[in-house]
C-alpha positions in Angstrom: 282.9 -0.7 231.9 280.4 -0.8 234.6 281.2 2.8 235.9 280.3 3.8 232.1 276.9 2.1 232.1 276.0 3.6 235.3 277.7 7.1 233.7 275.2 6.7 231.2 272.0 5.2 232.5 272.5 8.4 235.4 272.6 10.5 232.2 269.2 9.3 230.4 267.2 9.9 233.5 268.7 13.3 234.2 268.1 14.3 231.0 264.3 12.5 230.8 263.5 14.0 234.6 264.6 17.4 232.8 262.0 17.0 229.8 259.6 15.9 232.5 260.1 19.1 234.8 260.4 21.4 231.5 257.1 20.2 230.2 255.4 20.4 233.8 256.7 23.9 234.2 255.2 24.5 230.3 252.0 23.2 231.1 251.1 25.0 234.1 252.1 28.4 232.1 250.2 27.6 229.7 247.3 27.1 232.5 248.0 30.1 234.2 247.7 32.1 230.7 244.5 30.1 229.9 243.1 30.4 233.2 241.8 33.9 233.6 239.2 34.3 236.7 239.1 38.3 236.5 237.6 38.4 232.7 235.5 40.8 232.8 234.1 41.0 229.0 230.5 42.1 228.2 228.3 39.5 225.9 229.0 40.7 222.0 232.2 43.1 222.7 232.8 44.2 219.6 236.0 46.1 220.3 238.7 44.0 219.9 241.6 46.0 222.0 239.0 45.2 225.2 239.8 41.7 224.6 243.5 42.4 224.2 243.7 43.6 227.7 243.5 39.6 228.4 244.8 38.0 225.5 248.0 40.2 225.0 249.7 37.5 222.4 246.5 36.4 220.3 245.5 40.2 219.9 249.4 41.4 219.0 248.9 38.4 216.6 245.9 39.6 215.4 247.0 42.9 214.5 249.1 41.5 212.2 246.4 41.1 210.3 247.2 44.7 208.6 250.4 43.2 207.2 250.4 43.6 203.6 253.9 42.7 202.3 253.3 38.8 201.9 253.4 38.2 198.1 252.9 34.4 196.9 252.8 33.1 193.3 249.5 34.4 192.4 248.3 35.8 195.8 248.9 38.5 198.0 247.8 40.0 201.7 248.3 43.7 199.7 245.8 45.2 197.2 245.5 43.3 194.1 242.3 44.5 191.6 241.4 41.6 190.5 239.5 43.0 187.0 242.4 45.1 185.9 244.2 41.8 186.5 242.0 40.2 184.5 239.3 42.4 182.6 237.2 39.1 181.0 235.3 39.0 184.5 233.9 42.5 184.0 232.0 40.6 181.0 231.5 37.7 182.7 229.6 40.4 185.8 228.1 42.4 183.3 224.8 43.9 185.0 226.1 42.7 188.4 228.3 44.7 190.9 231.1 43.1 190.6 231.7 44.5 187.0 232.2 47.5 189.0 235.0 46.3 191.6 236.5 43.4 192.9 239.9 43.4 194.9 241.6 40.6 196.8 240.6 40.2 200.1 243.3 41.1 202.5 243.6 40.3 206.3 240.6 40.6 208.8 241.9 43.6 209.9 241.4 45.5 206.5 237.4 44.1 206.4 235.7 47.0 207.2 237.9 49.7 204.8 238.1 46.9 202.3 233.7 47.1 202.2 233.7 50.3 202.2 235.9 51.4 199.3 235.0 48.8 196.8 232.9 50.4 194.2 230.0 47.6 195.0 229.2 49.8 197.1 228.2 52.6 195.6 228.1 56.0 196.9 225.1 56.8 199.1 224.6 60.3 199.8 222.6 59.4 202.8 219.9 57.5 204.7 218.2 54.6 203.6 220.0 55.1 199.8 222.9 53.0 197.9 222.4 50.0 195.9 223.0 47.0 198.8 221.1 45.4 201.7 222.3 45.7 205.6 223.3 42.3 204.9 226.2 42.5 203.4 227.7 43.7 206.3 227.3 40.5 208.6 230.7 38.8 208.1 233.0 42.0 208.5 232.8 42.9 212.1 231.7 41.7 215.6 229.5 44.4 215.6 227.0 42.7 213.9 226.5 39.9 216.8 225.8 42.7 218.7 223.3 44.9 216.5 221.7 41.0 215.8 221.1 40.8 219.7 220.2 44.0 220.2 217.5 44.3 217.2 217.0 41.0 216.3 218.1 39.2 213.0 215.9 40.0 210.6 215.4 43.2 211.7 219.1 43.5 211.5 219.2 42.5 207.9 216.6 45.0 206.8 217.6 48.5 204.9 220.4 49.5 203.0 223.5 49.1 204.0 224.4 52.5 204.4 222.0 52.5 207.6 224.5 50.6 209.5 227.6 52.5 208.6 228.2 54.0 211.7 227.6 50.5 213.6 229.6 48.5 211.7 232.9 49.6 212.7 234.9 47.4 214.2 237.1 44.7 211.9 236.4 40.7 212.4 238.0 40.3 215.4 237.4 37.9 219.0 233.6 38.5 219.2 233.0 36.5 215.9 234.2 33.4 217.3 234.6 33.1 221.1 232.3 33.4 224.0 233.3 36.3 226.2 232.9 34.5 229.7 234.4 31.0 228.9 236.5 31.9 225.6 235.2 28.6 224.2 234.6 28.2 220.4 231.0 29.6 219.3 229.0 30.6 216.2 227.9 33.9 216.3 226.0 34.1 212.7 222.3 32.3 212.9 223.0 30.9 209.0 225.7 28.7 209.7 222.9 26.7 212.3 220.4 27.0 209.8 222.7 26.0 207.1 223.4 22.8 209.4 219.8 22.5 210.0 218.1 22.6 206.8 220.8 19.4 206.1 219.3 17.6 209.4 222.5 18.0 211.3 223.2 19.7 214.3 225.9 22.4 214.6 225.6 21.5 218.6 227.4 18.1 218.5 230.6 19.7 216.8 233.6 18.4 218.4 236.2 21.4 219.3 238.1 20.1 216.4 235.5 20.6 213.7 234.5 24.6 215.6 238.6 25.0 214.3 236.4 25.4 211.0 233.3 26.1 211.7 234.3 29.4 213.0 235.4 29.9 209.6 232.6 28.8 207.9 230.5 31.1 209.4 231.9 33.5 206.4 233.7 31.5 203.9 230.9 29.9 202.2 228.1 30.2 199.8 225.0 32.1 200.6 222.4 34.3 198.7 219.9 36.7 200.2 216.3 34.8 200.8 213.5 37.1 200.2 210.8 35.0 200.6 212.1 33.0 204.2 208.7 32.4 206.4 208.2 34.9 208.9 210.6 37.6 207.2 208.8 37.9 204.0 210.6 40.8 202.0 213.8 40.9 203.7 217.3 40.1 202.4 217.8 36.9 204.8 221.3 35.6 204.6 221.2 31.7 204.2 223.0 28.9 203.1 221.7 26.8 200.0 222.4 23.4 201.5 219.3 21.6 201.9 220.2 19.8 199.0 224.1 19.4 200.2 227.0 21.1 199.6 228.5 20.5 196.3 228.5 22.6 193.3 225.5 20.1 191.7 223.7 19.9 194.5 223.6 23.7 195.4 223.0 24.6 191.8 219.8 21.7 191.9 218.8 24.0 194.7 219.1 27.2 193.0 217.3 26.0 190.1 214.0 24.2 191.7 213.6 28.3 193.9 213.8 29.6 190.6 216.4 32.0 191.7 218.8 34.4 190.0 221.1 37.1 191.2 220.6 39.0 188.4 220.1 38.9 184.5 223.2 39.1 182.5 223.2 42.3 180.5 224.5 41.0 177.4 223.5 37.5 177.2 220.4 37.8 179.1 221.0 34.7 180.8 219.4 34.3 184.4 222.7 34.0 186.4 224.1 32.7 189.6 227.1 34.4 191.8 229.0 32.1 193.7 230.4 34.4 196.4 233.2 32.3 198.5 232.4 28.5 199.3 235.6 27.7 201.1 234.4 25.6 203.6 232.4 23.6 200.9 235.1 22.9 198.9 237.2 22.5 201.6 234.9 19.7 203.2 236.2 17.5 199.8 239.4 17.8 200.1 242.2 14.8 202.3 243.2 17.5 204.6 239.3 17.4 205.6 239.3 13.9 205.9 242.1 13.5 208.0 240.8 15.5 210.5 242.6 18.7 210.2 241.0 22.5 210.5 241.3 25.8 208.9 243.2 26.6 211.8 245.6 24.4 211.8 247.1 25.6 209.1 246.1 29.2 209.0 246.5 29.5 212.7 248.8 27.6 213.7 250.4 27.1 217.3 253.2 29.2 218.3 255.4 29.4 221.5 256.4 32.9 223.2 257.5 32.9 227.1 256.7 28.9 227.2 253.1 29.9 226.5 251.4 27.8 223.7 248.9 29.6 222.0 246.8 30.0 219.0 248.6 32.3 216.6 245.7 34.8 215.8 247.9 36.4 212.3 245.4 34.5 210.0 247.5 34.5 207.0 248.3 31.9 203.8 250.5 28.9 205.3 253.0 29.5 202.7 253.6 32.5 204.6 254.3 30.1 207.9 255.4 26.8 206.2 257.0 26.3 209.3 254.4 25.9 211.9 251.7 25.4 209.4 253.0 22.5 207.1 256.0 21.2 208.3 255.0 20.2 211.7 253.2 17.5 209.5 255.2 17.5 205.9 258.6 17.3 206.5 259.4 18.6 202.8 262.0 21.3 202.8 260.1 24.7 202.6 260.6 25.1 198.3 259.2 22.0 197.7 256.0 22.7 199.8 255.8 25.4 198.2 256.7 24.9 194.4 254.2 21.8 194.9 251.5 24.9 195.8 252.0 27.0 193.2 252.2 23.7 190.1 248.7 22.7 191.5 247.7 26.8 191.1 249.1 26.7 187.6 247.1 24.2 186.0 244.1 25.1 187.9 244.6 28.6 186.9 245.2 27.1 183.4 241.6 25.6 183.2 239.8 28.4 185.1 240.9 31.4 181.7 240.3 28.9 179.1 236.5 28.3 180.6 236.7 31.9 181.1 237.0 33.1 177.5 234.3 30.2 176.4 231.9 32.0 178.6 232.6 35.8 177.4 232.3 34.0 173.9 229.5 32.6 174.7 227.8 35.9 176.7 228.6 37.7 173.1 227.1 35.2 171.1 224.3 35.0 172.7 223.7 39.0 172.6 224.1 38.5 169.1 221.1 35.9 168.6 219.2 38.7 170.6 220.0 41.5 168.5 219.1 39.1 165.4 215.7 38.2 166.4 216.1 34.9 168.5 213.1 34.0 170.7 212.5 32.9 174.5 212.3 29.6 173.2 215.1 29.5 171.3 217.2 30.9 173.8 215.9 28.9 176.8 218.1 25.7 176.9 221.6 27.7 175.2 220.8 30.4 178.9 220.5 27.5 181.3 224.0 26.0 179.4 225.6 29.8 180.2 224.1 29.8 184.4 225.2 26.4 184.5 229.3 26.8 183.1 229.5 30.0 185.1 228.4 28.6 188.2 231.1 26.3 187.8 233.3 28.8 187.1 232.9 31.1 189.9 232.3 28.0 192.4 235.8 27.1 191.9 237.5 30.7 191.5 235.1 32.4 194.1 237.1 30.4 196.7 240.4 32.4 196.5 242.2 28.5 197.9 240.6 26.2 195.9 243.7 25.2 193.6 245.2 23.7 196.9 242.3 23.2 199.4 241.0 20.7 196.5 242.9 20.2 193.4 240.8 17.3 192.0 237.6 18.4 192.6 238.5 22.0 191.1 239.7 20.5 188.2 236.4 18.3 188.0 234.6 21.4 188.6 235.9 23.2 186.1 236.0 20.5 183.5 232.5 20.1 184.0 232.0 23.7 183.5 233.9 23.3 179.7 232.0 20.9 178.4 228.5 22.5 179.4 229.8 25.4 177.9 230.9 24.0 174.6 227.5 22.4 174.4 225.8 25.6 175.0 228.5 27.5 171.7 227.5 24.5 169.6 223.9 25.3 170.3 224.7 29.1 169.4 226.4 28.6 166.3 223.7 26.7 164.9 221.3 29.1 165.8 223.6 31.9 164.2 223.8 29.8 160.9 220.1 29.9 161.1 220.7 34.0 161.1 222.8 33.8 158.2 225.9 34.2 160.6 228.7 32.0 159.1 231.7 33.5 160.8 233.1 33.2 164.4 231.8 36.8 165.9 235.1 38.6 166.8 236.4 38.5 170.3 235.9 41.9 172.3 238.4 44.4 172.7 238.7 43.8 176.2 242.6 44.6 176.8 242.1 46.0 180.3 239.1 47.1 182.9 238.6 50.5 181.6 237.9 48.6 178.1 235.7 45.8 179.7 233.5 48.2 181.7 233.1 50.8 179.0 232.1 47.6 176.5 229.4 46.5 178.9 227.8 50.3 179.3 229.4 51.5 182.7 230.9 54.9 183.4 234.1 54.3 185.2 234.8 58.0 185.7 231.6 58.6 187.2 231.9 55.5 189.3 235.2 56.8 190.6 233.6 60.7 191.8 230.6 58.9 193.5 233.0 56.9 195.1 235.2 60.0 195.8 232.1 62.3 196.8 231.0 59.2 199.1 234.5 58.7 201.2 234.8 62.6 201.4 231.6 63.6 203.3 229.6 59.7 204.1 232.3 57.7 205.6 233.7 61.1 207.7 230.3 61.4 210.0 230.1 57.2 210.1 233.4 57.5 211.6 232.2 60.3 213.5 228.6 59.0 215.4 231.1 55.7 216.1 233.7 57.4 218.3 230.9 59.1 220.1 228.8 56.1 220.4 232.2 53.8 221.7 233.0 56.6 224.2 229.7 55.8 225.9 230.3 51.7 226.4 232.0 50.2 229.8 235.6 49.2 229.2 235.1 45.6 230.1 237.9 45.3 231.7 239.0 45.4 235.7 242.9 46.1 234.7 
């Protein structure tokens, strides 16, 4: 008996003295692999392959990016047109740019492409023309940390954005969210610190947990161009509305003490809002927020290769990794994780098209009382009713995760968004009685996109040959002046 307790005590510490030298020998690979005294990087490298040369796993990860077979419930990493999906948001856009295109965004890897075929865009036939600001470039490249240090930011963000097409090349990549000489964590876009400014706070005192989403929310937010910013009077300044806070009140009580519209609906003439993608906002309500964890916990998770421990740098939904990105902390069996996803995208989704045919009623409606005679006054408070419920709409759609990121506050959203709606369509049928309008106006004939844009006044064919016209002979010569440009810079690298 004694011989088997020594048998077995001899056992336990072999064994623990093995876990002991494994994790000792794991550790120092991993500092070796970290460690890297010969990095030779120039400040704002946009070129994402000179990093590679240093970071061989995270940059092989990264070009998974391109990867466009994942296919979830209601999502996909492949191209998805979201208004032939769903042709009531071509109404809902009606005067704004996205009545002409939007897709579903697909990896970082696909950002600059992605920008420059969407029909947004327009089809510039050179210099200085096209219907968007140099600004909406700044969250698809690490190019644009570079042009902002080189010219300046607001210089940067003056023009049209066809000025920068052949200096915008590169896709989000390594530049947009690490240092080059001590690979730390940084913010590379000046709104995020003013965003964390104009709320008192400083951006400084993040721990390295919180940069795990601050990185992020460099891009995945809210933000509107500020034309009247001190100093840059005139230009398309990218900020962030949070001087009031960061919830869908508070950045609509914002919005609505500047004044400020995107654009003026072109059936309804109501003074509208675009919520463009306040992730990180909604997000920052959710309990995965609260307990501490980061957008890349779960959409970068760690991985092992070699006994190295790294970041995996294949940014991608977690239902696509349930493995490394839920169940290290869930320990569901992978269909439940998921069937719990997609019943919590359901009835979200559920909410989101009722509101959604209350608000292309209600644009129609409104139209109506226009055609019939109604007046400003009439019209003011059922307009402000219409900005309002779409705001609340697109705040909670906009942000492609919101179903999950923050089920109860989506659904709060959204249910806000009803009721201000259905008080804005009581308003409207009384003023249509007034009219001599008795009858529910019929519902447009809005079976698919072609139908939707053609029922708000656009020419999709002739949006298609710009768009044609502009890939064939614009993006050609951008692509061009780039390679020349690129053959000019150091390698940044001593390998």
């Amino acid at each position: 008996m004694k011989n088997w307790i020594i048998f077995l005590l001899t056992a336990v510490v072999v064994f623990g003295l093995g876990m002991l030298a494994s994790s000792i020998i794991n550790r120092k690979a991993e500092a070796q692999f970290a460690y890297q005294p010969n990095i030779d990087i120039s400040e704002n490298e946009p070129r994402n392959e000179v990093w590679g040369d240093y970071f061989p796993r995270q940059y092989q990860s990264f070009l998974k990016t391109a990867d466009t077979t994942f296919k979830s419930l209601y999502g996909s990493s492949g191209h998805i047109d979201m208004l032939e999906e769903n042709p009531r948001m071509v109404v809902l856009w009606a005067g704004y740019g996205f009545s002409k295109g939007y897709n579903q965004p697909k990896g970082h890897e696909h950002a600059i492409d992605d920008l420059r075929n969407i029909m947004r865009t327009g089809a510039p036939t050179g210099p200085g023309t096209g219907p968007m600001p140099n600004t909406c470039w700044t969250c698809k490249s690490p190019d644009v940390p570079r042009l902002m240090n080189e010219q300046g930011i607001a210089e940067f963000y003056k023009g049209k954005w066809a000025d920068k097409g052949s200096e915008v090349v590169n896709p989000i990549g390594c530049a947009d969210c690490h240092d080059s000489k001590t690979m730390s964590l940084r913010i590379s876009r000046p709104a995020l610190v003013e965003g964390f400014e104009a709320m008192g706070e400083d951006i400084n005192e993040a721990s390295h947990q919180e940069m795990r989403s601050l990185v992020c929310a460099q891009c995945h937010v809210e933000y509107y161009f500020d034309k009247n910013r001190p100093g840059a009077e005139g230009v398309p300044y990218l900020t962030f509305p949070w001087a009031e806070g960061t919830s869908v009140e508070e950045v609509e009580r914002y919005y609505d003490n500047l004044n400020f519209k995107d654009w003026t609906h072109a059936i309804s003439k109501a003074p509208m809002l675009k919520a463009q993608h306040p992730g990180y906002e909604i997000f920052k309500t959710s309990v995965h927020y609260k307990r501490g964890v980061s957008c890349a916990d779960c959409h970068m998770p760690y991985k092992t290769e070699g006994g190295q421990k790294f970041t995996d740098h294949h940014i991608q939904s977690p239902l696509a990794n349930t493995a490394n990105a839920c169940q290290v902390c869930h320990r569901e069996e992978t269909d439940a994780l998921v069937s719990d996803v997609y019943e919590r995208q359901s009835k979200i989704k559920e909410q989101l098209e009722t509101l959604e045919e209350f608000l292309v009623r209600a644009h129609v409606e409104a139209g109506k009382c226009w055609e019939l005679g109604a007046t400003e006054e009439q019209m003011k408070d059922i307009l402000q009713d219409i900005r309002h419920a779409q705001w609340r709409w697109d705040y909670a759609a906009a942000s492609h995760g919101t179903p999950f990121h923050s089920p109860v506050e989506a659904s709060r959203i959204i249910s806000s968004g009803l009721k201000i709606v259905q008080e804005g369509r009581l308003k409207l049928s009384r003023l249509l009685y007034e009219f001599g309008v008795k009858e529910e106006l019929p519902y447009p004939a809005i079976n698919n996109k072609h139908e939707a844009q053609v029922y708000i006044g656009l020419d999709p064919a002739k949006m298609k040959a710009d768009k044609e016209e502009f890939k064939k002979n614009i993006i050609p010569q951008w692509v061009k002046e780039a390679e020349a440009r690129e053959a000019k810079m150091p390698t940044g690298s001593k390998k």
